[in-house]
Backbone as JSON Lines, residues from 0, in Angstrom:
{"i":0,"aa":"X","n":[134.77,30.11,78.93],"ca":[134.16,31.31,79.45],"c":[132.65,31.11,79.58]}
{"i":1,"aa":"X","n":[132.45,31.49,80.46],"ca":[130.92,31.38,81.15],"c":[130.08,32.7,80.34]}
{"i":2,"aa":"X","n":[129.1,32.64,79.14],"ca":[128.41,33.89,78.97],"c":[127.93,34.89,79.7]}
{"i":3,"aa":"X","n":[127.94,36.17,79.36],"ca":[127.04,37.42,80.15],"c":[125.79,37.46,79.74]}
{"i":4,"aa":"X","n":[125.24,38.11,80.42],"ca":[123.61,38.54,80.14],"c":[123.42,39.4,79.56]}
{"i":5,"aa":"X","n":[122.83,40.11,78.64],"ca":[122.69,41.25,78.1],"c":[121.38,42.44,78.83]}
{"i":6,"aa":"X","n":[120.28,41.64,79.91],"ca":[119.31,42.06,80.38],"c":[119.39,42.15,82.14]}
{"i":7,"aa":"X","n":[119.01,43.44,82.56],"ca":[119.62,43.61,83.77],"c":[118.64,42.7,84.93]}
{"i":8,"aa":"X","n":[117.54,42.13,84.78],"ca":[116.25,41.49,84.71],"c":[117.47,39.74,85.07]}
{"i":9,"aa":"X","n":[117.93,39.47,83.96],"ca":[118.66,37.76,84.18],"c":[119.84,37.61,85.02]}
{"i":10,"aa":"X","n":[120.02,36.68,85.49],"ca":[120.8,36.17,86.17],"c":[122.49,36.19,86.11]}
{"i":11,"aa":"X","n":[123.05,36.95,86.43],"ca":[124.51,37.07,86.04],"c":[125.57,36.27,86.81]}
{"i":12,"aa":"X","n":[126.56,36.14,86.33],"ca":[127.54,35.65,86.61],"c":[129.12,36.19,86.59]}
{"i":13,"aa":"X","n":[130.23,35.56,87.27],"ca":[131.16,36.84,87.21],"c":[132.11,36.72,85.7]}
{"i":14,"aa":"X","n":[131.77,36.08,85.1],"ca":[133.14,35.44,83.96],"c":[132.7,36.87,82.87]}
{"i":15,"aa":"X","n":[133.53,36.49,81.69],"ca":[133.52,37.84,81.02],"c":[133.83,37.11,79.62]}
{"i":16,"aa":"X","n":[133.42,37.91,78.33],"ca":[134.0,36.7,77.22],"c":[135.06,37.62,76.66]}
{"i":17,"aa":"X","n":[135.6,36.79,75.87],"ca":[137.12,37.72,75.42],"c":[136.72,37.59,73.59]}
{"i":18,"aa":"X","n":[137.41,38.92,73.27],"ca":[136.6,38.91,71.52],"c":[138.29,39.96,71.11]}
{"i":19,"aa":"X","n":[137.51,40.22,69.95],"ca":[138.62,41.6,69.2],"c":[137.65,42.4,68.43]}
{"i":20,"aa":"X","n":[138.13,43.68,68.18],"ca":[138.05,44.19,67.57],"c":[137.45,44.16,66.08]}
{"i":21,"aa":"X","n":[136.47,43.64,65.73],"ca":[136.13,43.0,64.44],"c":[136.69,41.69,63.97]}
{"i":22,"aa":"X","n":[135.94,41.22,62.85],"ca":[136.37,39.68,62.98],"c":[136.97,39.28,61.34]}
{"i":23,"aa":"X","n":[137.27,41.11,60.54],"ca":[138.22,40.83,59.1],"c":[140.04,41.42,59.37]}
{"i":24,"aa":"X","n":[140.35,40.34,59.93],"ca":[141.92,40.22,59.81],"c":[142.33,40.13,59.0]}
{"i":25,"aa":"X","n":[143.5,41.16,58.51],"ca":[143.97,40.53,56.58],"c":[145.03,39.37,57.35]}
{"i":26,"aa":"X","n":[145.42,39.04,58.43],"ca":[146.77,38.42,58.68],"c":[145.73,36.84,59.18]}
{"i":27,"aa":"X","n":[144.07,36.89,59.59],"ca":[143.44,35.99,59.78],"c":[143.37,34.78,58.47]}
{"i":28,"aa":"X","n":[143.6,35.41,57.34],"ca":[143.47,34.53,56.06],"c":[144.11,33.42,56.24]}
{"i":29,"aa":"X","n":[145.48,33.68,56.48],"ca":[146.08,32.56,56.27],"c":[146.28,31.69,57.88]}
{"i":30,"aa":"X","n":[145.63,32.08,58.93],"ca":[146.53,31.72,59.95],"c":[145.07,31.22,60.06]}
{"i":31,"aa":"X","n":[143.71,31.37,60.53],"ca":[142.34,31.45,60.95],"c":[141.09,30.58,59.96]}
{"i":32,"aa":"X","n":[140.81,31.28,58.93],"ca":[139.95,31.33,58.02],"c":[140.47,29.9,56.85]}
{"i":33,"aa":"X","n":[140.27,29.29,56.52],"ca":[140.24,28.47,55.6],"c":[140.36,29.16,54.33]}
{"i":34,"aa":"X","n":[141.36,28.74,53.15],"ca":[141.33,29.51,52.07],"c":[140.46,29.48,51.56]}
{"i":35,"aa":"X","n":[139.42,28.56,51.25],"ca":[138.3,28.57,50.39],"c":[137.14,28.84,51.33]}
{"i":36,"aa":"X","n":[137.26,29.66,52.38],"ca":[136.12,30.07,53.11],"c":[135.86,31.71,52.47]}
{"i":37,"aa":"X","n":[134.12,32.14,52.17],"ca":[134.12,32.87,51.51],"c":[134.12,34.01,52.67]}
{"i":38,"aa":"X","n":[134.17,35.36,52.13],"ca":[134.27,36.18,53.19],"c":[133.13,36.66,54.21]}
{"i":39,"aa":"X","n":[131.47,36.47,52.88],"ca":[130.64,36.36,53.87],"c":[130.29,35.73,54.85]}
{"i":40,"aa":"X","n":[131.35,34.7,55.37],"ca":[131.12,33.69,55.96],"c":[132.19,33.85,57.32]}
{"i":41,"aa":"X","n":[132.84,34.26,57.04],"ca":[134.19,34.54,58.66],"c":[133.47,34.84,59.54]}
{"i":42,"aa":"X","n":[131.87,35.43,59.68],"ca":[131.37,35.78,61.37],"c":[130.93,34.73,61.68]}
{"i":43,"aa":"X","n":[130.42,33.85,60.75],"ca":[129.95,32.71,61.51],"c":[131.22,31.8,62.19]}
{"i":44,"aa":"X","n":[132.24,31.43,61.11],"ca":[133.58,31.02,61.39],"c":[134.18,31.16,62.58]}
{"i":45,"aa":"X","n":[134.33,32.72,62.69],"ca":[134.63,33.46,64.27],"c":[133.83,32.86,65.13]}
{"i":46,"aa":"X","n":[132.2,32.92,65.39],"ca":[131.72,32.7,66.15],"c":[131.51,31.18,66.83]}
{"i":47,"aa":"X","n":[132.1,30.44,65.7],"ca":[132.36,29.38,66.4],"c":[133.2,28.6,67.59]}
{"i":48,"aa":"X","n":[134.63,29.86,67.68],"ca":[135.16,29.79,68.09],"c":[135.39,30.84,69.64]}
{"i":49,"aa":"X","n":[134.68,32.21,69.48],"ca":[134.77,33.28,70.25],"c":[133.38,33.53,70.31]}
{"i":50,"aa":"X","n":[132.7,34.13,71.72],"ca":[131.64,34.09,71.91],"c":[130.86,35.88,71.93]}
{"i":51,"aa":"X","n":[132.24,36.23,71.44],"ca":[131.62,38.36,71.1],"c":[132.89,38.76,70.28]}
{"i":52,"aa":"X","n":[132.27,40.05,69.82],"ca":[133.06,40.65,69.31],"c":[132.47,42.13,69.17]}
{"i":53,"aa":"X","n":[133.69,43.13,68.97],"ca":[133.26,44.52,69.17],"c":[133.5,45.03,67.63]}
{"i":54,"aa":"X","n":[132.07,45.15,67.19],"ca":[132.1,45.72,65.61],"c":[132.52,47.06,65.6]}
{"i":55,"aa":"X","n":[133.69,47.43,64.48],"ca":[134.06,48.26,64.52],"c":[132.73,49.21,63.72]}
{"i":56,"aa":"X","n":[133.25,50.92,63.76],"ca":[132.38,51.44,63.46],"c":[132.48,51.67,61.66]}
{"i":57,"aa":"X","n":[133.34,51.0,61.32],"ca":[133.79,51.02,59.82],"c":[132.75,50.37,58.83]}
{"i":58,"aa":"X","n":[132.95,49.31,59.99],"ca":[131.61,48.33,59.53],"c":[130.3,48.2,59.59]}
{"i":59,"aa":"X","n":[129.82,49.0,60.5],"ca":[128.3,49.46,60.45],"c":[128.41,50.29,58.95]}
{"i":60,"aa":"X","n":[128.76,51.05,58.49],"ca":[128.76,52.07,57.57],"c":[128.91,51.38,56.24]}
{"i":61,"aa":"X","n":[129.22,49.8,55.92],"ca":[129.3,49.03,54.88],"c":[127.64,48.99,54.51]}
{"i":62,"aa":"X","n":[127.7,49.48,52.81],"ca":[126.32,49.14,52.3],"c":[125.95,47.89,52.51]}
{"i":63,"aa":"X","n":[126.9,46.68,52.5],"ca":[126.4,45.4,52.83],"c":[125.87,45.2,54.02]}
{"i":64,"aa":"X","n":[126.18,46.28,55.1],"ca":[126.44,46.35,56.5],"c":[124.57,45.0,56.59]}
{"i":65,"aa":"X","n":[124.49,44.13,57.66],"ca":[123.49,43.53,58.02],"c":[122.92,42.4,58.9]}
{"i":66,"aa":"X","n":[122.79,43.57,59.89],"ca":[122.35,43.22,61.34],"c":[121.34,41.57,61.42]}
{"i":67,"aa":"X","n":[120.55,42.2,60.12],"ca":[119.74,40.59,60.51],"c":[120.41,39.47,60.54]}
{"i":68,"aa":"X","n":[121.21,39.53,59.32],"ca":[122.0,38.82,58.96],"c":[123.26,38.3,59.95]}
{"i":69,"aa":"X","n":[123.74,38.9,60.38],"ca":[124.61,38.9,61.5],"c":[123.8,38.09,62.91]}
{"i":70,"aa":"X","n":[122.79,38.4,63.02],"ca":[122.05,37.5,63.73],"c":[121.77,36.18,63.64]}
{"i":71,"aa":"X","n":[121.36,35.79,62.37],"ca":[121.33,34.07,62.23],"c":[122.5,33.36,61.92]}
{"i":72,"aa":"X","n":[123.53,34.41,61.67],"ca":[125.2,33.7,61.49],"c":[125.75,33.02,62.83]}
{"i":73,"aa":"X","n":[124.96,33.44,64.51],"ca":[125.85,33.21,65.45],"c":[125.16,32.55,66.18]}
{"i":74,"aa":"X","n":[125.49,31.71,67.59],"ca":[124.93,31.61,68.5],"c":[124.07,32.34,69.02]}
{"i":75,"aa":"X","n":[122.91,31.44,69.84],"ca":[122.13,32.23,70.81],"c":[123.03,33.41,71.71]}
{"i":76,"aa":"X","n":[124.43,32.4,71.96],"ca":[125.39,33.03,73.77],"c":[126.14,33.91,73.12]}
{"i":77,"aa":"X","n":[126.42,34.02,71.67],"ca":[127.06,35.03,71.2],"c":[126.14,36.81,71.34]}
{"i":78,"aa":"X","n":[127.66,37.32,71.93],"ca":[126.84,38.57,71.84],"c":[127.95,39.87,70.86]}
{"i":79,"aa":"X","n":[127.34,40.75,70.69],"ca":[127.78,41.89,69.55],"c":[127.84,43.2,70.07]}
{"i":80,"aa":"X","n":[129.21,43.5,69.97],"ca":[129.3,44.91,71.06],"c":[129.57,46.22,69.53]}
{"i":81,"aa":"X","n":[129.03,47.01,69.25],"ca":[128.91,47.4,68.5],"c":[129.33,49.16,68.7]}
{"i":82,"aa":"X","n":[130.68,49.67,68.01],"ca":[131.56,50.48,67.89],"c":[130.81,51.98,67.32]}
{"i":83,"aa":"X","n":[129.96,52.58,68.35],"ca":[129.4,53.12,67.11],"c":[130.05,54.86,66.53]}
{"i":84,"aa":"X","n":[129.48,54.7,64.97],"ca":[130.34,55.82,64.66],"c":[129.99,57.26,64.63]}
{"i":85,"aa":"X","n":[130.74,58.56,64.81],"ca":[130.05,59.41,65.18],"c":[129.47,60.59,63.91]}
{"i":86,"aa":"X","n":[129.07,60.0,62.73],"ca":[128.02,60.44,62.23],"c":[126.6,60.26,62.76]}
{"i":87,"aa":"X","n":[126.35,61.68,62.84],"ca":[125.01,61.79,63.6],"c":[123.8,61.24,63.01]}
{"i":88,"aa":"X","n":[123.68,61.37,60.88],"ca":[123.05,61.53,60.43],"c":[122.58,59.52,60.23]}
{"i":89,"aa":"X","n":[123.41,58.77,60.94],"ca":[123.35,57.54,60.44],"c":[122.35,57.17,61.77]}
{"i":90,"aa":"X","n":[122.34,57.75,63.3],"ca":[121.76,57.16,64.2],"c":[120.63,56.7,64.24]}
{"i":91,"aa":"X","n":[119.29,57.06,64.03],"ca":[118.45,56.61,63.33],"c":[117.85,55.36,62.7]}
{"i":92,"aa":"X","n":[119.01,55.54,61.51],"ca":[118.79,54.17,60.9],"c":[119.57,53.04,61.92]}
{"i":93,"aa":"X","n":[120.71,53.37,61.98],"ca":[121.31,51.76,62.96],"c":[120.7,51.71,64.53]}
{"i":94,"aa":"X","n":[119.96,52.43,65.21],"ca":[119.6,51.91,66.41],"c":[118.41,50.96,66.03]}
{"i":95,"aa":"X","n":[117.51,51.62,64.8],"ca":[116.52,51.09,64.17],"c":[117.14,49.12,63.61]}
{"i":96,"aa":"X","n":[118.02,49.65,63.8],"ca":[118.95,47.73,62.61],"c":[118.78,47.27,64.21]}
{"i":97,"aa":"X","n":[119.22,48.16,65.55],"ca":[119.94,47.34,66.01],"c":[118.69,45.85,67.1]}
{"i":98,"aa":"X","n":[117.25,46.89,66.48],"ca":[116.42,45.66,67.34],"c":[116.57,44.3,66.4]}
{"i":99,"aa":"X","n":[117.32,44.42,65.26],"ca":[117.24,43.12,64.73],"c":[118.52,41.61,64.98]}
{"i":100,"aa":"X","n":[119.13,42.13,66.2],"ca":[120.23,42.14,66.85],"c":[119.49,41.25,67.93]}
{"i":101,"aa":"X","n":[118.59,41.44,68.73],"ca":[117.33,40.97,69.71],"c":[118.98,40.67,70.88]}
{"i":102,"aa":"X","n":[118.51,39.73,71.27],"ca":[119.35,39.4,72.88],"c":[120.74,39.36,72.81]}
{"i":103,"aa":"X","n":[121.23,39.11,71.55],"ca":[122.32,38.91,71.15],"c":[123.4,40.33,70.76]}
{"i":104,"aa":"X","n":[122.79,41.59,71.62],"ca":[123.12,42.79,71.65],"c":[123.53,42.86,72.84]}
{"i":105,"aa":"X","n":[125.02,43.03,72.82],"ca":[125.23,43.4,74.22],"c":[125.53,44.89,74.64]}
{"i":106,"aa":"X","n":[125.63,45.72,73.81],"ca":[126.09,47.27,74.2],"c":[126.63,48.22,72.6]}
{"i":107,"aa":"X","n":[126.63,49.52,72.91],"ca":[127.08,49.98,72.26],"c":[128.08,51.17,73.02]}
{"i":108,"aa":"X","n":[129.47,50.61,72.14],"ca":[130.72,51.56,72.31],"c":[131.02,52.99,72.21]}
{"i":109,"aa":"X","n":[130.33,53.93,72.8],"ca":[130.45,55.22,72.22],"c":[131.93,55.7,71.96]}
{"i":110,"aa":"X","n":[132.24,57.16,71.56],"ca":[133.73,57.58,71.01],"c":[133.34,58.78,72.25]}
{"i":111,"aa":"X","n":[132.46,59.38,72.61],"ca":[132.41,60.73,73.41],"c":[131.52,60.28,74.76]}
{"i":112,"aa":"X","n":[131.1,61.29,75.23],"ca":[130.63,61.21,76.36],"c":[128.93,61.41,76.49]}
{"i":113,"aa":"X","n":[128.55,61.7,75.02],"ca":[126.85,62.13,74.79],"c":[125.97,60.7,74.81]}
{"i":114,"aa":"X","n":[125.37,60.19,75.46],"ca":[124.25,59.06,75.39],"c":[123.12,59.3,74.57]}
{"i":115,"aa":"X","n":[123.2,58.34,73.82],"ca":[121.96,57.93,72.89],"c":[120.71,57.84,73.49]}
{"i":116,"aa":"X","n":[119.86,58.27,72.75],"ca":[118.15,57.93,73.57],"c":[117.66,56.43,73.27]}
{"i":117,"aa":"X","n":[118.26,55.68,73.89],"ca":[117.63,54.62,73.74],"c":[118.05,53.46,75.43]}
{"i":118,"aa":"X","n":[117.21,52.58,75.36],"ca":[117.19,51.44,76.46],"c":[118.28,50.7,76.3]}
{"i":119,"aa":"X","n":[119.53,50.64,74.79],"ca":[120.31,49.88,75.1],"c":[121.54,50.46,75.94]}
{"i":120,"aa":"X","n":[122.25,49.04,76.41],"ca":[123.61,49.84,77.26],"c":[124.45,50.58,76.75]}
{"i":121,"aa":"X","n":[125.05,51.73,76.83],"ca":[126.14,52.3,76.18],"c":[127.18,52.42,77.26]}
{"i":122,"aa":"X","n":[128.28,52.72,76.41],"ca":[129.97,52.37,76.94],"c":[130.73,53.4,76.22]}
{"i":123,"aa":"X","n":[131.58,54.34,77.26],"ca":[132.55,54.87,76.79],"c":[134.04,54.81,76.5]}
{"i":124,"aa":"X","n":[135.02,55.35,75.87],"ca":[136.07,55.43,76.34],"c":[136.54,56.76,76.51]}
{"i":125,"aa":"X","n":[135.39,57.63,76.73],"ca":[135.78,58.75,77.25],"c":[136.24,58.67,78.49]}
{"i":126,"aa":"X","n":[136.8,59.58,79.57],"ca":[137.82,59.01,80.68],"c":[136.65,60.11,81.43]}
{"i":127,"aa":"X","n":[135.9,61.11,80.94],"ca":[135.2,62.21,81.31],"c":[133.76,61.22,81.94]}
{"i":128,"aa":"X","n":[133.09,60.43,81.24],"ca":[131.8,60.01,81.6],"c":[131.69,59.28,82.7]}
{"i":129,"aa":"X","n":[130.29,58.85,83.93],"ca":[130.37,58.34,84.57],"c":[131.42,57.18,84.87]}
{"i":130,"aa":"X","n":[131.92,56.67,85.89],"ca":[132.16,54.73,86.1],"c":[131.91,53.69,85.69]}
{"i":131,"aa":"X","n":[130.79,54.06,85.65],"ca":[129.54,52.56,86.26],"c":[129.52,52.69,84.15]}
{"i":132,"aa":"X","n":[129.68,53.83,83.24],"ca":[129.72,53.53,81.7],"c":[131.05,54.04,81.37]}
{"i":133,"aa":"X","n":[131.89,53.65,81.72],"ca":[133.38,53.78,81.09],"c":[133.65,52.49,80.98]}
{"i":134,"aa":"X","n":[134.54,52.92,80.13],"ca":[135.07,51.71,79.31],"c":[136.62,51.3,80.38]}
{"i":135,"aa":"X","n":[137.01,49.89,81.04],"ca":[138.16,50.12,81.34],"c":[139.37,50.07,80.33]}
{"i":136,"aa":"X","n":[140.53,50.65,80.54],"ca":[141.72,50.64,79.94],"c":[143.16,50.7,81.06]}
{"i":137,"aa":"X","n":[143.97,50.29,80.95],"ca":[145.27,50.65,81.7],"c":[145.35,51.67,82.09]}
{"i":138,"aa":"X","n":[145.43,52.01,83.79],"ca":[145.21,53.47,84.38],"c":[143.72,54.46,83.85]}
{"i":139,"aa":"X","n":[143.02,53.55,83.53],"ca":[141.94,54.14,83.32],"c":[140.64,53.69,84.42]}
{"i":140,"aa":"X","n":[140.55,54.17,85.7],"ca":[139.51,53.88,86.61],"c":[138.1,53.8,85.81]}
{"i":141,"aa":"X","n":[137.46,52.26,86.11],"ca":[135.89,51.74,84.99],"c":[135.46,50.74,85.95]}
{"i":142,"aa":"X","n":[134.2,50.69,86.16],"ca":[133.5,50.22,86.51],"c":[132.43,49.37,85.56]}
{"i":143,"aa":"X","n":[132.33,49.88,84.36],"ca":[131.49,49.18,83.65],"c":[131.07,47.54,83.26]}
{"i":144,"aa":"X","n":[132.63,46.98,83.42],"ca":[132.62,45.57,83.59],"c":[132.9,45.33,81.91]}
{"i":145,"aa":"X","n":[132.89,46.35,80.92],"ca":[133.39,46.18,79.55],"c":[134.96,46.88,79.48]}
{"i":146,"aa":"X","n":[136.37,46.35,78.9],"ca":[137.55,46.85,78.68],"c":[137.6,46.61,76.97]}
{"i":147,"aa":"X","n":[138.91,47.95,76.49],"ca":[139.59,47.42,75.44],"c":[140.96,47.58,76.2]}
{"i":148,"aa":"X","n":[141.79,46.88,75.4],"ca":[143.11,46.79,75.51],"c":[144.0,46.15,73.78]}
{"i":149,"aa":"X","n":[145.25,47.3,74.4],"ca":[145.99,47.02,73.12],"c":[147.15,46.34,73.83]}
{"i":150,"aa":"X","n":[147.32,45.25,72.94],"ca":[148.71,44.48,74.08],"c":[149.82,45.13,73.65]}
{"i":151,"aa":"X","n":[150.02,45.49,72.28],"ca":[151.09,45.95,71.97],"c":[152.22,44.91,72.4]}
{"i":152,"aa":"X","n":[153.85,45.07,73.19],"ca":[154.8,44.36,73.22],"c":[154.54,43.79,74.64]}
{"i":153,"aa":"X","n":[153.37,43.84,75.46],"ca":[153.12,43.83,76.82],"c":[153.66,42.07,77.01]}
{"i":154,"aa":"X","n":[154.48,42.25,77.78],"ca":[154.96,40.69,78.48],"c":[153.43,39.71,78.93]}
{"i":155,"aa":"X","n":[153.57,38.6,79.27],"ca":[152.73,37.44,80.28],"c":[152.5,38.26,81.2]}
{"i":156,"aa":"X","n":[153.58,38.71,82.37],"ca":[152.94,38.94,83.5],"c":[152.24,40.24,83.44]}
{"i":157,"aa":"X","n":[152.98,41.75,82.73],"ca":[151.67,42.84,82.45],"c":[149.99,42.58,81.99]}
{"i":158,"aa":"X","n":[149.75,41.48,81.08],"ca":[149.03,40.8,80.72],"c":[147.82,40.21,81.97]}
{"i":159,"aa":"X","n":[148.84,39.36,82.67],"ca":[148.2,38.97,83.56],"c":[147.71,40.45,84.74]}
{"i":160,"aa":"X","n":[148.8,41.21,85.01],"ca":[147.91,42.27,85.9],"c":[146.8,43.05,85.36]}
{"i":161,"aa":"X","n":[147.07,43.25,84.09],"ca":[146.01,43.98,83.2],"c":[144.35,43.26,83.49]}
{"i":162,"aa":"X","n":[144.84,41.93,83.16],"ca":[143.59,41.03,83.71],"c":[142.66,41.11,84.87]}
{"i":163,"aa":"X","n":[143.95,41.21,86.03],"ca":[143.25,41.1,87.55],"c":[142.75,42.38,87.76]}
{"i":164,"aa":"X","n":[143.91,43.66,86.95],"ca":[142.98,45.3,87.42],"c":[141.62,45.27,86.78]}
{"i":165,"aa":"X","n":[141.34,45.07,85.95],"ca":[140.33,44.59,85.17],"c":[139.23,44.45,85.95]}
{"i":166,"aa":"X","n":[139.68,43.04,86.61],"ca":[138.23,42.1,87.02],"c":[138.45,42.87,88.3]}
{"i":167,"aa":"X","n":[139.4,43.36,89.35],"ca":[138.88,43.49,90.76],"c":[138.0,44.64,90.54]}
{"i":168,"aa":"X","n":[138.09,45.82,89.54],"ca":[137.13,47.0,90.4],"c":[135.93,46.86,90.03]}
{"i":169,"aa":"X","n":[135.1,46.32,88.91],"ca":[133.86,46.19,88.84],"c":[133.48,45.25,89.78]}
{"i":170,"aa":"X","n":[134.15,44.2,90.1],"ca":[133.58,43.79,91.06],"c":[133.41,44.07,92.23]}
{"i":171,"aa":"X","n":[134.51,44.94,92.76],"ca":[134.35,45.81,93.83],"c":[133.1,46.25,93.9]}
{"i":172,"aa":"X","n":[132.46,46.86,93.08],"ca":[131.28,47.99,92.87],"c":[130.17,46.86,92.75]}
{"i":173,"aa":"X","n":[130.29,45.65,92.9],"ca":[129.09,44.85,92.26],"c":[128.58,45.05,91.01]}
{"i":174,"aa":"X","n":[129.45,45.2,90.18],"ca":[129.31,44.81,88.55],"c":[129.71,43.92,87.94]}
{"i":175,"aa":"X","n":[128.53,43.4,87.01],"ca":[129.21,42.01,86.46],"c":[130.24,42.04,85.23]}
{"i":176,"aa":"X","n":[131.6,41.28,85.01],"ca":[132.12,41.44,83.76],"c":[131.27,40.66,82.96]}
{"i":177,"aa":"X","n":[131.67,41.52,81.74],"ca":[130.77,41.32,81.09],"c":[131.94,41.27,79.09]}
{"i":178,"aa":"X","n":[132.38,41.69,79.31],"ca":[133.45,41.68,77.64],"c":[134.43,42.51,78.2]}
{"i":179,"aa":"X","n":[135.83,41.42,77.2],"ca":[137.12,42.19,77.14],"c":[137.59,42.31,75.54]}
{"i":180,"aa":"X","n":[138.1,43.3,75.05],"ca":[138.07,43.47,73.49],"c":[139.75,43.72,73.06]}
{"i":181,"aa":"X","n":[140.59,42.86,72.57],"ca":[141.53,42.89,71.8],"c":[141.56,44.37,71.18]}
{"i":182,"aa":"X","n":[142.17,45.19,70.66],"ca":[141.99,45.95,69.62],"c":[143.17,46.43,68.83]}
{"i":183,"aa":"X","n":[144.52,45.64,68.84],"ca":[145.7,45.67,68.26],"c":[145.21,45.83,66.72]}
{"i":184,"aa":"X","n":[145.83,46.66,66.09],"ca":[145.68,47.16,64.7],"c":[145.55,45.43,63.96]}
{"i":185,"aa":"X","n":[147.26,44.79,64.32],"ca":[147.95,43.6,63.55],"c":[147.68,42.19,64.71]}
{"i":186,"aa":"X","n":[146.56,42.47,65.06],"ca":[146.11,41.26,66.08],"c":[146.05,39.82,65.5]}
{"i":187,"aa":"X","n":[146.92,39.17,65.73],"ca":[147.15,37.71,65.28],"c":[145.86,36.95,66.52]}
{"i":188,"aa":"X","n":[145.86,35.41,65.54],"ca":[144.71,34.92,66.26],"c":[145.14,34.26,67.31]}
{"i":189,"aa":"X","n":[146.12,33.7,67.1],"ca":[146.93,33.28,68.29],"c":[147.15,33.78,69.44]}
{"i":190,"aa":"X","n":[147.56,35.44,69.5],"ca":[147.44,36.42,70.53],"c":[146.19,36.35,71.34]}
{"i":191,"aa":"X","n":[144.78,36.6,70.2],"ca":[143.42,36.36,71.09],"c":[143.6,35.22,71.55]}
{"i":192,"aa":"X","n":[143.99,33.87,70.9],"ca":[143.48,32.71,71.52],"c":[144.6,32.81,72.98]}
{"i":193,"aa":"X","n":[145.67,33.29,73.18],"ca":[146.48,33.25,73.91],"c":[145.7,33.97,75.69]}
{"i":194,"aa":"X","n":[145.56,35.22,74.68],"ca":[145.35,35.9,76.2],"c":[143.39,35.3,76.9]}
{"i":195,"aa":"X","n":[142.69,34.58,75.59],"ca":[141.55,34.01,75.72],"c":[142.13,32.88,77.21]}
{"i":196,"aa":"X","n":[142.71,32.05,76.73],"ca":[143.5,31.07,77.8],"c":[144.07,31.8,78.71]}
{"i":197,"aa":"X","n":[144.32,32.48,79.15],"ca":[145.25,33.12,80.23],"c":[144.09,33.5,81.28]}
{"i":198,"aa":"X","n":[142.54,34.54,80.79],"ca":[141.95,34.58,81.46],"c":[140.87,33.47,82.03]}
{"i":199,"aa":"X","n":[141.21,32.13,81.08],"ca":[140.28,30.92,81.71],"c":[141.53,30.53,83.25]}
{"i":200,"aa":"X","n":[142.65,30.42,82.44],"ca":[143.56,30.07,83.99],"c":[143.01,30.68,84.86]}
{"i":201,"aa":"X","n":[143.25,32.22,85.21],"ca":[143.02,32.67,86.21],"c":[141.61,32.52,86.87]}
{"i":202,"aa":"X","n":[140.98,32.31,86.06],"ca":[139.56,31.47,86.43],"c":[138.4,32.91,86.36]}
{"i":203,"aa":"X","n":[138.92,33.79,85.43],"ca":[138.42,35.34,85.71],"c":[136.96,35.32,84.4]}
């Protein structure tokens, strides 16, 4: 997968990176993670292998929670799509974390349709908010060029159309993809690495 840009200013391209839903799998232990790998250590682990991921909002709210930190764990091309949660009283402090995030911020996931005061991108999955910031989903018209999807029991070929509805309408609109996010509760790594390969085939 070819990286996105996070700055509307750089040079884009059409590819999109494929991530999940946070990067603490209890089913990752044994299949992913090395047994004697410690736990502070799985984002870097992940990131060696996947080039984003969409922090859930569980995890901003960890006292350990730490953005800087999360920053020197990853690649430059890695970017961090960040789930955010809808306590009001926390906004503040995490938009404040999130300049410590620098380029390697690619958006934040809202739950409603209200935009944050700030310069970074936000993303819904409200079905109510503009296009051009919705989130896509199955039968969910988005333009944003960011999707989640739950595969649930979905065959290869649903998979594969899920893919192409995906990529044709932002590009229709001249938007670049930009992240697709796993978010199966019991997401095996194999599944990501699976449908990761499916969208290099199609060359999407």
């Amino acid at each position: 997968m070819i990286h996105d840009s996070t700055a509307e200013a750089e040079p884009q391209d059409e590819h999109f990176r494929v991530g999940s839903l946070g990067w603490r799998h209890s089913g990752w232990q044994q299949d992913f993670y090395p047994e004697d790998l410690p736990e502070d250590w799985q984002l870097s682990y992940y990131a060696n292998e996947f080039s984003t991921v969409l922090v859930p909002a569980d995890e901003l709210l960890r006292p350990d929670c730490d953005f800087g930190q999360w920053h020197d764990e990853v690649p430059d091309s890695f970017r961090f799509y960040l789930q955010w949660p809808a306590q009001d009283d926390m906004t503040g402090l995490l938009l404040a974390q999130c300049g410590l995030l620098g380029d390697k911020l690619g958006g934040l996931v809202m739950q409603g349709a209200v935009p944050l005061d700030t310069d970074i991108p936000c993303y819904s999955i409200d079905p109510g908010v503009e296009v051009s910031r919705r989130i896509w989903r199955p039968a969910v018209r988005a333009g944003s060029g960011v999707a989640m999807l739950s595969l649930g029991q979905a065959d290869l070929r649903q998979q594969k159309t899920w893919l192409q509805n995906f990529a044709d309408e932002p590009r229709r609109a001249g938007v670049n993809l930009k992240a697709l996010f796993l978010a199966d509760e019991a997401l095996s790594i194999d599944t990501l690495r699976g449908f990761r390969q499916l969208a290099e085939l199609m060359a999407l």
